[in-house]
C-alpha positions as CSV (number, residue, x, y, z in Angstrom):
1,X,15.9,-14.8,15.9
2,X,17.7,-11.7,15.1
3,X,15.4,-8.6,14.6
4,X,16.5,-5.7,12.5
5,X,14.7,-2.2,12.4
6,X,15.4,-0.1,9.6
7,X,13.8,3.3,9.0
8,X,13.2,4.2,5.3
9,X,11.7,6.1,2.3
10,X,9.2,4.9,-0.3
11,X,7.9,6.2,-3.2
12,X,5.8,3.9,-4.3
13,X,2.7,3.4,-2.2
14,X,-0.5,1.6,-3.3
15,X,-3.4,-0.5,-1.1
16,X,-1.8,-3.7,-2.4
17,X,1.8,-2.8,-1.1
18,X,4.9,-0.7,-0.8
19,X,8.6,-0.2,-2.4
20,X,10.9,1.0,0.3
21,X,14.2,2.2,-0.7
22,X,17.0,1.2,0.8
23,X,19.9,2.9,0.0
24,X,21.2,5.2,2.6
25,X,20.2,2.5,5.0
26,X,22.1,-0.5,7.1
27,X,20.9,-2.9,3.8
28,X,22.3,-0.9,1.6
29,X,25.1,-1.6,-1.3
30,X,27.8,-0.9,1.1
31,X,26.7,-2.9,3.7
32,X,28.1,-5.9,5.3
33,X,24.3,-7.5,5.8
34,X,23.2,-8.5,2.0
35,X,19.7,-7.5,1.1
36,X,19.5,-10.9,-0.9
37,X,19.7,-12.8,2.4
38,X,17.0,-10.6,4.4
39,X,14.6,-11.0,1.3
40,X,15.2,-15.3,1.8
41,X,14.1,-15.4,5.1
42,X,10.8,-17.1,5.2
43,X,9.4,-14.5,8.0
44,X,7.1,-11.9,7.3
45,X,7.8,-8.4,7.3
46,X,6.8,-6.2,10.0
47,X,5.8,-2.6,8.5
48,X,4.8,0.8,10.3
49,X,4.1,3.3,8.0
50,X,3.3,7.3,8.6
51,X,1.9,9.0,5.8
52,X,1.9,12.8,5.6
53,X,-0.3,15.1,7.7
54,X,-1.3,12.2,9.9
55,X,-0.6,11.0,13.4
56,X,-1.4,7.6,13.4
57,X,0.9,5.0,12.0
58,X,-0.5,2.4,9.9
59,X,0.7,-1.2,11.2
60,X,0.6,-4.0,8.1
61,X,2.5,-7.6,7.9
62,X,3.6,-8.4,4.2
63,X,6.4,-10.5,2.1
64,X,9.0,-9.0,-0.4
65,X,8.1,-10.0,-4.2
66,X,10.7,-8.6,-5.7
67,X,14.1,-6.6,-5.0
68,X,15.9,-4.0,-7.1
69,X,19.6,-3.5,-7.3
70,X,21.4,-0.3,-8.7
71,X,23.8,-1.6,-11.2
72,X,26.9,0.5,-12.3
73,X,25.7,2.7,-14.7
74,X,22.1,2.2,-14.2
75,X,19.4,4.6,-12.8
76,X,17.1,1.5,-10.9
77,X,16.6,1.8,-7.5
78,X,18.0,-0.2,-5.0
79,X,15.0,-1.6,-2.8
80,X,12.7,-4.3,-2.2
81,X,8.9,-4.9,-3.0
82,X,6.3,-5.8,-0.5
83,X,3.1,-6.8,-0.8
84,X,0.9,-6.2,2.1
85,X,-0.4,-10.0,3.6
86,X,-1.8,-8.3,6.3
87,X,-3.4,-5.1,6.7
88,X,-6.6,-3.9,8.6
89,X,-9.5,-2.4,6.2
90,X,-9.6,0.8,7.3
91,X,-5.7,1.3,7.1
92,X,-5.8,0.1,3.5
93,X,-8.7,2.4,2.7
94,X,-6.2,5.1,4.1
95,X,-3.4,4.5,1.7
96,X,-6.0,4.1,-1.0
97,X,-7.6,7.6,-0.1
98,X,-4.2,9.3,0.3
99,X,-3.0,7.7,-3.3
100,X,-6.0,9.0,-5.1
101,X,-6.1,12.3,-3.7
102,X,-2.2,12.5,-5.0
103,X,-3.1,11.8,-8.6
């Protein structure tokens, strides 16, 4: 199986899941590796994700539900959806804690 890494930026964080952006990364539009075929893949997605102001990186497992592409003349992102399938409690709790304190 081949294994990418990519390293990216979300603004969209939430208990339930994450939107990473991908543009400015090796799936995005200009790239010869099509974001359509990495969302196919049956495999679960490996995240690692550092929130500001902490040290420890929070380790989850999830599945894309949905992917945005920037269309000529449109401002929509170009990323994918995850939903987190597996996360440990107390890294949800976390994200949940750093969302609310954000609002």
């Amino acid at each position: 199986m081949d294994i990418r890494y990519i390293e990216a930026t979300t603004r969209d964080l939430s208990a339930g899941g994450i939107f990473i952006e991908l543009a400015g990364t090796q799936f995005s539009e200009q790239s010869d590796f099509r974001v359509d075929d990495f969302l196919l893949l049956k495999y679960p997605i490996q995240l690692r994700i550092l929130l500001p102001n902490q040290e420890d990186l929070i380790q989850a497992e999830g599945k894309a539900v949905w992917i945005e592409k920037r269309l000529p003349g449109e401002g929509c992102r170009h990323g994918v959806a995850i939903t987190f399938t597996l996360i440990d409690p107390q890294d949800r709790k976390s994200i949940d804690n750093f969302v609310l304190t954000r609002l």
